[in-house]
C-alpha positions in Angstrom: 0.0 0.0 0.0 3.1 2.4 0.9 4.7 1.6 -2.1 1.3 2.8 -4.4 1.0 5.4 -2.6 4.4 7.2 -3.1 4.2 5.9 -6.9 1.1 8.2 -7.2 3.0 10.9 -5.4 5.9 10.0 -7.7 3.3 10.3 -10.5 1.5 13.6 -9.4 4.9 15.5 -9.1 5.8 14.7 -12.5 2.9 15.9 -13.4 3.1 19.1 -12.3 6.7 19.6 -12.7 5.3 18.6 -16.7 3.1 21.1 -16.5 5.3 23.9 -14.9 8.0 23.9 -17.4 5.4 24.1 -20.0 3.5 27.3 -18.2 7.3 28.6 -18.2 8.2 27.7 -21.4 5.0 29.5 -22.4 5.9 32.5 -20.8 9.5 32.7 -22.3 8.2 32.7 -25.7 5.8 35.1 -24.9 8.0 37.5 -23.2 11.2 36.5 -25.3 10.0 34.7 -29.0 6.5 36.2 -29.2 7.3 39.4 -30.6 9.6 37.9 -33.3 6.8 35.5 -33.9 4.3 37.8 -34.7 6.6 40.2 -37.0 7.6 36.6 -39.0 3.6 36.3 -39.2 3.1 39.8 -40.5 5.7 39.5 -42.6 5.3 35.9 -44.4 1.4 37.8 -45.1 2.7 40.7 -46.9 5.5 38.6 -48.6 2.3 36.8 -49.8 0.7 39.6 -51.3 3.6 40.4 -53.3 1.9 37.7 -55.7 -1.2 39.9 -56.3 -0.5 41.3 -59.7 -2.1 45.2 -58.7 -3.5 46.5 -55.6 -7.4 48.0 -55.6 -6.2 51.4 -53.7 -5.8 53.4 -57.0 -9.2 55.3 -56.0 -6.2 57.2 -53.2 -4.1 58.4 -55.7 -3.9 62.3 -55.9 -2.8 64.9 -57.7 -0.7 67.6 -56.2 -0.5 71.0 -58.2 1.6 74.0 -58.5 1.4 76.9 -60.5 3.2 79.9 -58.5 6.7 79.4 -56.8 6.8 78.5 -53.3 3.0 78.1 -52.5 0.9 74.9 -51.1 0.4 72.6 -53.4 -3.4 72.3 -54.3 -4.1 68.6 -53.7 -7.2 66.6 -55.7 -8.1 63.0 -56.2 -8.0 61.2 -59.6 -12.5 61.3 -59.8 -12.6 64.9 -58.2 -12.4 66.3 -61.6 -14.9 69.2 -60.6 -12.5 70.0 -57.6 -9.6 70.3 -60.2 -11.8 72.3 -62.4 -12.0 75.0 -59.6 -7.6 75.1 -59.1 -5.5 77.4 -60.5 -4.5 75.1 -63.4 -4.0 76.8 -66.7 -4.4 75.0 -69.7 -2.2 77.5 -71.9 0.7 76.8 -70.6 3.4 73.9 -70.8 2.4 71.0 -68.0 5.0 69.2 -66.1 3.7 65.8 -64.7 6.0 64.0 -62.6 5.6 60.2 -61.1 7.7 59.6 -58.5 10.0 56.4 -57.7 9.6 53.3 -55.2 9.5 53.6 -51.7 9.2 57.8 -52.3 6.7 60.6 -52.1 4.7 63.2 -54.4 6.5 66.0 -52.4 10.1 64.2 -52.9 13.7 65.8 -53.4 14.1 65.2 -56.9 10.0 66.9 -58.2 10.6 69.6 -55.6 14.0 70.6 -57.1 12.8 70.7 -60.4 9.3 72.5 -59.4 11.2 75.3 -58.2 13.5 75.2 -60.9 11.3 75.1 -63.2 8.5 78.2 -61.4 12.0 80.4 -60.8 13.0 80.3 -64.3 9.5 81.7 -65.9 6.6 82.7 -62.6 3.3 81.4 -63.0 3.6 79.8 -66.7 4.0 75.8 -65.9 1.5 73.6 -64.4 3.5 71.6 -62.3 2.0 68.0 -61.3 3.2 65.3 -59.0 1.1 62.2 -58.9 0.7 60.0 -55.5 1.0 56.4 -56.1 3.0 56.3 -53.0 0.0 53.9 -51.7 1.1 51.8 -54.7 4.9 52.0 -54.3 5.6 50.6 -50.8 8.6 49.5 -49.7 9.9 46.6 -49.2 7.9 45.5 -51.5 9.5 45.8 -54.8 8.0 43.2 -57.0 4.5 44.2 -56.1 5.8 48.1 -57.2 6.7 47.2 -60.3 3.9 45.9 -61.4 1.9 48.4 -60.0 3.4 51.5 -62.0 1.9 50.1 -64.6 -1.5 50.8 -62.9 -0.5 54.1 -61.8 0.3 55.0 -65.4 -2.8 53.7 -66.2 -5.2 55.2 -64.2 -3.6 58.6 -64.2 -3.5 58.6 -67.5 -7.1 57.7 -67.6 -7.5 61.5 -65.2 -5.2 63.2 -67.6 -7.4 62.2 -70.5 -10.5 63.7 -69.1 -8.4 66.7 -68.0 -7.6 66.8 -71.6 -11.2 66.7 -73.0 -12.4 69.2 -70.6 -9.5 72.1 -71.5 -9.1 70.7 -74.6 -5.2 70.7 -74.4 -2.4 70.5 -76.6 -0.5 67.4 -76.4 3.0 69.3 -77.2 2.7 71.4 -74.3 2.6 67.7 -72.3 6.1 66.5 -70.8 6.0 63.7 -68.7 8.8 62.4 -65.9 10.2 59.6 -64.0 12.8 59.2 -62.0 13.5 55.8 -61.3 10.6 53.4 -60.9 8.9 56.6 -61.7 10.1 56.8 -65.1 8.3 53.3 -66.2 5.0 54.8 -64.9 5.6 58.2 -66.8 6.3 54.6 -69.6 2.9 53.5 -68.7 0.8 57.0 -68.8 2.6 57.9 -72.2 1.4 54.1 -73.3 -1.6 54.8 -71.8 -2.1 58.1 -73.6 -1.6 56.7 -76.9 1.9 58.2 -77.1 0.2 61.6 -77.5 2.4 63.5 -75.1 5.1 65.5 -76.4 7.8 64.3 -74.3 8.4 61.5 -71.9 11.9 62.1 -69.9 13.3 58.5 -68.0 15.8 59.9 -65.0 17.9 56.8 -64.2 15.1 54.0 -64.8 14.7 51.5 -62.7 16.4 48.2 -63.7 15.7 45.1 -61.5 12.6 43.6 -63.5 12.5 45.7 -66.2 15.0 43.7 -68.7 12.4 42.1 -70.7 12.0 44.3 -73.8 9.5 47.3 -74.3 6.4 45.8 -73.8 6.9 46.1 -70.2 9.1 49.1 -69.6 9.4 52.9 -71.0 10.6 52.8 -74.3 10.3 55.1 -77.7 6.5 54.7 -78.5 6.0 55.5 -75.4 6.0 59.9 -76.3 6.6 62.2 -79.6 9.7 62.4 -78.2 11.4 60.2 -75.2 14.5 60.9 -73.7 16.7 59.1 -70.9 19.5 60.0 -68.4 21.4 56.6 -67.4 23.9 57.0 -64.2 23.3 53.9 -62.5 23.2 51.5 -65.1 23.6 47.7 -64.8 22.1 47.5 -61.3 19.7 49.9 -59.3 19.6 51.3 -62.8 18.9 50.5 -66.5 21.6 51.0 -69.6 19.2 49.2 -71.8 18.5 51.8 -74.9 15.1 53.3 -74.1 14.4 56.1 -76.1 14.8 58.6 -79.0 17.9 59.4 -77.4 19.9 58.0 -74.6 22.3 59.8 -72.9 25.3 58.1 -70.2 27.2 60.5 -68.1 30.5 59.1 -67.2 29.5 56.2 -68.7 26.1 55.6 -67.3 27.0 53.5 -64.2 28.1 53.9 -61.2 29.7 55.0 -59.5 29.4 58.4 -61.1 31.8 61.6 -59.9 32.2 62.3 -55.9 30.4 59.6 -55.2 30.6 57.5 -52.0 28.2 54.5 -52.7 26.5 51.7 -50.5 25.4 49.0 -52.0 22.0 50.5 -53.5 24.0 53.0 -55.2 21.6 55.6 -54.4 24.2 58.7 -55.0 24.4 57.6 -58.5 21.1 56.8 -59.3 20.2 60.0 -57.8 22.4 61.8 -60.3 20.1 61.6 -62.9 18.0 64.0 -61.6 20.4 66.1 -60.2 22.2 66.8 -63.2 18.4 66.8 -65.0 17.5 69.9 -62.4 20.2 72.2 -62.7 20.3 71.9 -66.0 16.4 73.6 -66.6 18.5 77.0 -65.1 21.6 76.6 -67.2 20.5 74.8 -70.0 24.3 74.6 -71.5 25.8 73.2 -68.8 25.4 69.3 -69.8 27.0 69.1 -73.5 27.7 65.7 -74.8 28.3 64.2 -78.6 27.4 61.2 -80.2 29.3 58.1 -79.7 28.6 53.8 -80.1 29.9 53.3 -76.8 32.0 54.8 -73.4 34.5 53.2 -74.6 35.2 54.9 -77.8 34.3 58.2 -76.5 37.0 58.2 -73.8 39.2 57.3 -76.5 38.4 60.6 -78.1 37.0 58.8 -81.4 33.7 60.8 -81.2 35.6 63.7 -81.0 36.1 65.5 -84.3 36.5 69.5 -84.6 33.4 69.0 -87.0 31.2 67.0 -84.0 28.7 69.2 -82.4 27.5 68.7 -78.5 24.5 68.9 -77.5 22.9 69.7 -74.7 21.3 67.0 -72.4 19.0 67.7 -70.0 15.8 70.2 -70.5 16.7 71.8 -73.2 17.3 68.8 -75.2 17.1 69.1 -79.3 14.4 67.1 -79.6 15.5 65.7 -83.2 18.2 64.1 -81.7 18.5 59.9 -82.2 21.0 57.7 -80.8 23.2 57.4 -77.7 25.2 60.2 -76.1 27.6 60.3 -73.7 29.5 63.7 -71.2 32.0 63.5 -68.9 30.9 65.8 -65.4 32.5 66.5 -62.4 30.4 66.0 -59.3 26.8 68.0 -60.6 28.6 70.7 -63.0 30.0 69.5 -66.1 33.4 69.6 -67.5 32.6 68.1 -71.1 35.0 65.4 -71.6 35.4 66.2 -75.2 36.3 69.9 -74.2 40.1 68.1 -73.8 39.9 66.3 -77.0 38.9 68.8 -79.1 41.5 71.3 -77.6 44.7 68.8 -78.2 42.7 68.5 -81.3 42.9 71.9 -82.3 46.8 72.1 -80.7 47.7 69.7 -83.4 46.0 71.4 -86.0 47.5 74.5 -85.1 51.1 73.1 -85.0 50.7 71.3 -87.7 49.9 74.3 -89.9 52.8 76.3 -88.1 55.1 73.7 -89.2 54.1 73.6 -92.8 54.6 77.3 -92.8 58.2 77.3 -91.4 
């Protein structure tokens, strides 16, 4: 009988010890594991929406416009067309419409430098616009961004078509542009638009994903005229040929002048649009000639006292076709063919000296 009963004693202490350590082990996930649990549940449900092709929030993208320097912008959703009726938009005058990139903002760095560029250069006579798809554009979620400036592009180009009809708007007086994952979506709304608009300008597109071919990224057919500033090419970037004219300062990768990069690259990437921005106030700045590769033009065989530069940047000639390449220095340009063309002209020089003496 003694030896039954301290077997169930035996027993009922194993028991609870069993139960103890579980009630503890309990608590040190919940005090220690549970938070990391719950951020690996959150997360493993957002990496699985990254397999729906577009999100169903495009009825919260807005439109933010300026049309005087330095002001608010006036800020409208894509169906409050009668709201946008009532702004301060004028339909005379040449229309800026600017998508930014991934993981970014309507009110970013890049659309506020050229905003104020371009309001400082001539008062009151651009519509700037800056289109939201931040909603859209999320990070980390890359994958699911990309395919959504295609829906971006879409539906505001859907707005801007209306917009159109109502004002009844010149399509020259339209330039439309990216920066980065921002330029494919300026792609899309020139696609979207039937090509109509009168230019389409790519700063630095974004490359991861978007080495298919043109179907799926900005390309030529995409605008009249479509233009495209590589710097960070082969990674964060794009040096795939994408429009009328292409052009690749220092080369069009990274990492560009006075540069100190991390792995994203973002200094370089970011020079697209820096060098794009200062050049709407000194539209001579950025001069670069024609040339088949880097290669060859830091060889100085696209160098010829009979080549012409041209300006890149704004004020672009926009019967230019092919690929272009500059030599800069940090954000202000020293043309890389200035030095060519001046031993070129040295040469010359003593040439004819000699055959005179």
């Amino acid at each position: 009988m003694l030896c039954l009963l301290d077997y169930n004693n035996s027993y009922q202490n194993r028991k609870r010890l069993k139960y103890l350590l579980i009630f503890l082990f309990v608590i040190f996930l919940s005090l220690f594991l549970g938070p990391h649990i719950i951020r690996f549940i959150v997360t493993l449900f957002n990496v699985m929406l990254e397999f729906r092709f577009v999100v169903d929030n495009y009825h919260v993208y807005r439109i933010f416009l300026w049309t005087e320097s330095y002001a608010e912008p006036q800020i409208f959703y894509l169906d409050d067309l009668e709201g946008f009726k009532n702004s301060s938009f004028n339909p005379e005058v040449p229309i800026k419409v600017m998508f930014h990139g991934f993981s970014d903002e309507p009110t970013t760095a890049w659309v506020s430098l050229l905003r104020d560029s371009y309001l400082y250069k001539t008062p009151g006579k651009y519509n700037i616009i800056s289109v939201d798809w931040q909603s859209s554009a999320e990070s980390p979620w890359y994958n699911r961004a990309s395919k959504n400036a295609k829906h971006a592009g879409n539906q505001t180009a859907r707005w801007f078509k209306s917009v159109v009809d109502m004002y009844g708007i010149n399509w020259d007086n339209v330039h439309v542009i990216g920066a980065s994952l921002g330029a494919h979506a300026a792609g899309y709304f020139g696609r979207f638009t039937d090509g109509k608009c009168g230019r389409v300008t790519g700063l630095d597109p974004s490359g991861p994903l978007f080495h298919d071919g043109p179907a799926d990224r900005l390309d030529p057919s995409d605008g009249q005229f479509v233009d495209v500033i590589h710097t960070a090419g082969r990674w964060v970037g794009n040096d795939d040929i994408q429009g009328h004219v292409d052009f690749f300062p220092n080369g069009g990768r990274a990492s560009q002048p006075d540069c100190v990069e991390t792995a994203a690259l973002y200094c370089s990437h970011f020079m697209a649009w820096r060098l794009f921005g200062e050049s709407i106030l000194s539209p001579s700045k950025f001069l670069a000639v024609k040339c088949s590769s880097y290669s060859d033009y830091m060889a100085g065989r696209c160098c010829r006292l009979n080549e012409k530069a041209y300006r890149m940047g704004d004020d672009v000639d926009t019967s230019l076709r092919g690929t272009f390449y500059l030599s800069t220095s940090g954000i202000s340009l020293f043309n890389g063919c200035r030095i060519c063309l001046q031993l070129e002209q040295l040469e010359k020089q003593w040439f004819q000296r000699g055959w005179k003496s």
